[in-house]
C-alpha positions in Angstrom: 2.7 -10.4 1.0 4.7 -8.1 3.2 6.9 -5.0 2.3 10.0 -3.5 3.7 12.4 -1.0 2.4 16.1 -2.3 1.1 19.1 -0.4 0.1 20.4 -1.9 -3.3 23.6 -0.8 -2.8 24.8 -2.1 0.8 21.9 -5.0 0.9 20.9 -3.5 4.1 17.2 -3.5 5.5 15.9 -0.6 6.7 14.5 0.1 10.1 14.3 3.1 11.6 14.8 7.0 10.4 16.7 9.8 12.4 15.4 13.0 11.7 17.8 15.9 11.4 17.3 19.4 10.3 16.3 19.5 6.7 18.3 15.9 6.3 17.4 12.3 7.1 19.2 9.5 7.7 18.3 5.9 7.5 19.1 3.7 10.0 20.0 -0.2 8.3 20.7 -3.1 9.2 21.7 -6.7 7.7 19.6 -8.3 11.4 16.6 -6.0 12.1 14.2 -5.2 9.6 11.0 -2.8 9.5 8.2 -4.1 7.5 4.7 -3.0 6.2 1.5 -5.0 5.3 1.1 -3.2 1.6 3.3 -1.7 -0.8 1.1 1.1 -0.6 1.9 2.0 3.0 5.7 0.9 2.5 5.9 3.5 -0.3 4.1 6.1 1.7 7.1 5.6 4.5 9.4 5.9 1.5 8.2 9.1 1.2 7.7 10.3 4.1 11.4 9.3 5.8 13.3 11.2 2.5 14.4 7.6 1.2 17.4 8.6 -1.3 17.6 6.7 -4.9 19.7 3.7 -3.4 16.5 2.4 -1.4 13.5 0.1 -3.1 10.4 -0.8 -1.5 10.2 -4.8 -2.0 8.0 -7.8 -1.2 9.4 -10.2 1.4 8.3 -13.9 2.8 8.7 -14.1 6.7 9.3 -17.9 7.6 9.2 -19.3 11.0 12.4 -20.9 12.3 11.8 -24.0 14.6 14.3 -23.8 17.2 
């Protein structure tokens, strides 16, 4: 299982974090995505990058598109 971080509101993944002074924002995105191999370690970037209440840590399925 892989892990990722979603806002619940907008639907948006995301994947990256700008660091300001004392306030962070998350970058997100409906295309790019960031994604962790455990909860554990997507809820330890939770943490870490000041996620506000609108963001979940939940489980997604990567699939392989055939071109």
């Amino acid at each position: 299982m892989t892990w990722a971080i979603k806002n619940s509101k907008t639907r948006k993944w995301m994947y990256g974090t700008k660091y300001g002074h004392g306030q962070n924002t998350q970058n997100t995105s409906y295309n790019r995505i960031k994604t962790w191999e455990t909860k554990e370690l997507a809820e330890l970037e939770y943490r870490h990058r000041k996620c506000g209440k609108a963001y979940k840590v939940v489980p997604v399925e990567i699939m392989e598109v055939r071109e």
